[in-house]
C-alpha positions in Angstrom: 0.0 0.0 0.0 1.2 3.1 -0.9 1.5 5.7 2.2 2.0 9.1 0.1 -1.1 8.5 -1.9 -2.7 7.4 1.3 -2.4 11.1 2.3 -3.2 12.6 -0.2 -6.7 10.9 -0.1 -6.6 11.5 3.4 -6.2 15.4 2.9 -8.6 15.3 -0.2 -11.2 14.1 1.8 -10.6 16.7 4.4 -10.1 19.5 1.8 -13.5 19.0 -0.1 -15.6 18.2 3.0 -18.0 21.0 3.6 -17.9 21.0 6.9 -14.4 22.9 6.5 -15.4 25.1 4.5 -13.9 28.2 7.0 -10.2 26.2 6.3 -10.6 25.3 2.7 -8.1 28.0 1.2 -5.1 26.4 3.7 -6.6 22.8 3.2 -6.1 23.6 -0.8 -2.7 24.2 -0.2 -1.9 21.4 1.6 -3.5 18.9 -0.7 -1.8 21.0 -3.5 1.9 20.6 -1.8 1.4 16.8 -1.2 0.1 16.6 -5.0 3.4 18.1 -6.5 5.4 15.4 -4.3 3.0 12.2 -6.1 5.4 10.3 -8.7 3.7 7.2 -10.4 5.0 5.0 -8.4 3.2 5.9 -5.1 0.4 5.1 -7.7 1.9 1.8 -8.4 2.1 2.0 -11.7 4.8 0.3 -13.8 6.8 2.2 -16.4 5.9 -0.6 -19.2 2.8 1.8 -19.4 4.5 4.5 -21.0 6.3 3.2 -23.4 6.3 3.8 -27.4 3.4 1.4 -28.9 5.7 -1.3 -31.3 3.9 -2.7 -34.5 4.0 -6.4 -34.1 1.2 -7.1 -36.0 -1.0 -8.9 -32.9 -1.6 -5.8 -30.4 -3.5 -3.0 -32.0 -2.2 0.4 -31.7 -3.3 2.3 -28.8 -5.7 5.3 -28.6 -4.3 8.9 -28.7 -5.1 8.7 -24.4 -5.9 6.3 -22.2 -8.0 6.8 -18.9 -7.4 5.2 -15.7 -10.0 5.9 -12.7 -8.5 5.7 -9.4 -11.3 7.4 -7.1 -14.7 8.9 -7.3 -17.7 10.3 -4.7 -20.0 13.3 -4.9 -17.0 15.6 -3.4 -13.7 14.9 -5.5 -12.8 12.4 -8.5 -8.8 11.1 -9.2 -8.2 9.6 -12.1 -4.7 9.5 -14.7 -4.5 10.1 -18.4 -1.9 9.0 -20.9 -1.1 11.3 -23.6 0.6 10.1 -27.2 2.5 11.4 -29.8 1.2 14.6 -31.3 -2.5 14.5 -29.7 -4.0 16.6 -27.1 -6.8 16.4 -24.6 -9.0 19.2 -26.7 -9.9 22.5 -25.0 -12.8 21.7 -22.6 -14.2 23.6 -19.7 -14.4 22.7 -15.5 -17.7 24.5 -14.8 -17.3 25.5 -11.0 -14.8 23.3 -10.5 -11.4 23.2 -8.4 -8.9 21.2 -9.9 -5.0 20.3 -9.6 -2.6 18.4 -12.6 0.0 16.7 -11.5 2.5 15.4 -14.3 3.8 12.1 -13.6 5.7 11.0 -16.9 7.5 13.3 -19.7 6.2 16.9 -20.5 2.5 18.6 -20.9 1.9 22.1 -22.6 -1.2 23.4 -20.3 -2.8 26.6 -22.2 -5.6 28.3 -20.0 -8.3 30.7 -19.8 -10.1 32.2 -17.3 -13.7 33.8 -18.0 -14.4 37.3 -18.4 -16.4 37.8 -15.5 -16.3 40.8 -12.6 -14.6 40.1 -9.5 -18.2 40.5 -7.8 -20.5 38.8 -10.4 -21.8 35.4 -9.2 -20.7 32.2 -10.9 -24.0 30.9 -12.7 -23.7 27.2 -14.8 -25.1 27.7 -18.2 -26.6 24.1 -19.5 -26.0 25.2 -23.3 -23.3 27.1 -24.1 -22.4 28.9 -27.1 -20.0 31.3 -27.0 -18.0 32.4 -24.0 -16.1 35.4 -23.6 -12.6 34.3 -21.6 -8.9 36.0 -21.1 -6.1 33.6 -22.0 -3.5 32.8 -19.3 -0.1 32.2 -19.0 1.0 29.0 -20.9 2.8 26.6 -18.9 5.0 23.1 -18.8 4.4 21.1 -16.5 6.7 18.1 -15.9 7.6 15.6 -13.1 10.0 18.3 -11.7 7.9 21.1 -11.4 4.8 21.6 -9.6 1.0 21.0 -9.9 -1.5 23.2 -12.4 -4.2 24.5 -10.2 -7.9 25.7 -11.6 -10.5 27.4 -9.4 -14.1 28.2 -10.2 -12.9 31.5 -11.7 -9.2 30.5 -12.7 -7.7 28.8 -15.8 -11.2 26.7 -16.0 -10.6 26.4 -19.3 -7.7 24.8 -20.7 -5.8 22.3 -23.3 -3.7 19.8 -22.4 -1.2 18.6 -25.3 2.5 16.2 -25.1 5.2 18.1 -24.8 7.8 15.7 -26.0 9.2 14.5 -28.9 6.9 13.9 -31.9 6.5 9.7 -30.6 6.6 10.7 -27.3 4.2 10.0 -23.8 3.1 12.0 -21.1 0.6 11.4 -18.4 -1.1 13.1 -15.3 -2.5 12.7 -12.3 -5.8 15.2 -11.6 -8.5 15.6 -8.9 -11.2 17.4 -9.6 -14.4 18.6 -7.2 -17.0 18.5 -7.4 -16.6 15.6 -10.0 -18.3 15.9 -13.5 -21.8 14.5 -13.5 -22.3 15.8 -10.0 -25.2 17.2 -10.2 -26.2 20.4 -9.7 -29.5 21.9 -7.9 -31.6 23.4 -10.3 -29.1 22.6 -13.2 -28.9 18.8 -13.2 -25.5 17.2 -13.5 -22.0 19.3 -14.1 -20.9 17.9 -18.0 -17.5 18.6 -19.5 -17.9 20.6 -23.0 -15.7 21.1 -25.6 -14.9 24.4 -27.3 -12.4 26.3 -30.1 -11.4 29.6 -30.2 -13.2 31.6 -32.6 -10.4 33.6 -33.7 -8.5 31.9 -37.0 -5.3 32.6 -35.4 -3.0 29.9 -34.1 -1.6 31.7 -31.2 -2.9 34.3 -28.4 -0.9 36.6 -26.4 -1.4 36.6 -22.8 -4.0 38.4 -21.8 -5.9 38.5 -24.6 -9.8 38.6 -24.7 -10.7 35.2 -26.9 -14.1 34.0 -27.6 -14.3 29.6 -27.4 -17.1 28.5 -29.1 -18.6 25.7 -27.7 -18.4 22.7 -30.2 -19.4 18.9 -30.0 -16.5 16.2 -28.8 -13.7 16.0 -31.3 -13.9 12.7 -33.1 -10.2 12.9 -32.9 -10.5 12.7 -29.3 -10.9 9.3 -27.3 -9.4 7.2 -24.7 -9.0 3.7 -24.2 -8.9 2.4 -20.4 -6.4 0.7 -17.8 -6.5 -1.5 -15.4 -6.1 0.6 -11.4 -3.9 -1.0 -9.4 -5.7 -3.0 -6.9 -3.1 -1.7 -4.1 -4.6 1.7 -5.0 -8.3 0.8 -5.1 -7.7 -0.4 -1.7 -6.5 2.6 -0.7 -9.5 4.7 -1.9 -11.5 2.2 -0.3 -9.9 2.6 3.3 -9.9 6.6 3.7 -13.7 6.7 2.5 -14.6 4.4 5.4 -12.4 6.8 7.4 -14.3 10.2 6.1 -17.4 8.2 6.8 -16.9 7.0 10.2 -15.6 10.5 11.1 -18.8 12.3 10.1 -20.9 9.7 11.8 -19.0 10.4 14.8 -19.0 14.3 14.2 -23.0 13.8 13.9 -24.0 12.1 16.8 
């Protein structure tokens, strides 16, 4: 069993329990700080998953990402995608949603946007998008070596992910996100992941530059194939839900 990812569970579960809500900001950064220290093998993962697909005739090729779910309830979901070669996981928004990327093999370009909403305006969820009016962000590279990408409700909540490598080459991340997609949503029904492009024709923005992403349907290019969780890390997710459960029964009577 793997102790680091044990803790980061553990101060998931604390961070994204509403209950302490009055220490979420210093309970983000503490999940945040334990996320930047994960490697892929606290997730027991062996390297033989990230290495170049070979043509042997037998073993079809792989997809352009693969998806691996490690944890989900109604407050946070964990999971790890594979990037390949030239592909990218298309623009796509986190409606609401608080979110760390932790790089755990090879190199990821991360370009975000952040909506163009007042400092004071409420967040609202809008079930049908069309065309949203954002502010592009700093670009960044994430690797193994540096730390984890954070989005917030009103932060870099939109974003591409795309391999930074060579032109054959493999990258893949750790994320949590809360509240998951498909939670749902009083009066809106569940929280779904759309896809958008930038409306503008040209192939690069400066930072700080007002954009408007056009909501579009889910690339075709764009699909995963799935592996297998390690059992020792199902266990885990298993263990510190009991624990979050037994705590608030506690806390409740």
């Amino acid at each position: 069993m793997t102790s680091h990812f044990m803790s980061v569970l553990r101060q998931a579960f604390k961070t994204f329990d509403r209950a302490n809500l009055a220490s979420f900001n210093s309970n983000l950064q503490q999940l945040k700080q334990l996320t930047d220290q994960l490697t892929y093998r606290d997730l027991h993962i062996k390297e033989e998953l990230f290495r170049d697909y070979v043509d042997d005739g037998v073993v079809p090729p792989p997809a352009p990402c693969t998806y691996m779910h490690i944890f989900e309830d109604e407050r946070f979901s964990m999971s790890l995608f594979i990037v390949r070669g030239s592909n990218a996981i298309p623009l796509h928004d986190h409606p609401m949603m608080y979110g760390l990327l932790r790089c755990i093999w090879g190199k990821l370009h991360v370009q975000s946007y952040s909506q163009l909403l007042p400092a004071d305006e409420p967040l609202t969820y809008d079930t049908n998008p069309t065309l949203v009016k954002v502010i592009a962000e700093e670009p960044c590279l994430v690797t193994a070596e540096t730390s984890s990408a954070l989005l917030t409700p009103r932060k870099r909540n939109y974003h591409q992910i795309t391999q930074a490598g060579n032109a054959s080459g493999i990258a893949a991340f750790f994320d949590i996100l809360s509240p998951p997609y498909d939670a749902n949503m009083p009066l809106f029904g569940p929280r779904r992941c759309r896809f958008y492009r930038p409306k503008s024709k040209s192939q690069s923005v400066s930072v700080g530059e007002q954009v408007e992403l056009q909501c579009i349907p889910s690339p075709a290019s764009y699909y995963c194939d799935l592996a297998d969780t390690p059992d020792s890390v199902l266990q885990c997710g298993f263990i510190c839900a009991a624990e979050a459960f037994a705590a608030n029964v506690t806390d409740a009577q």
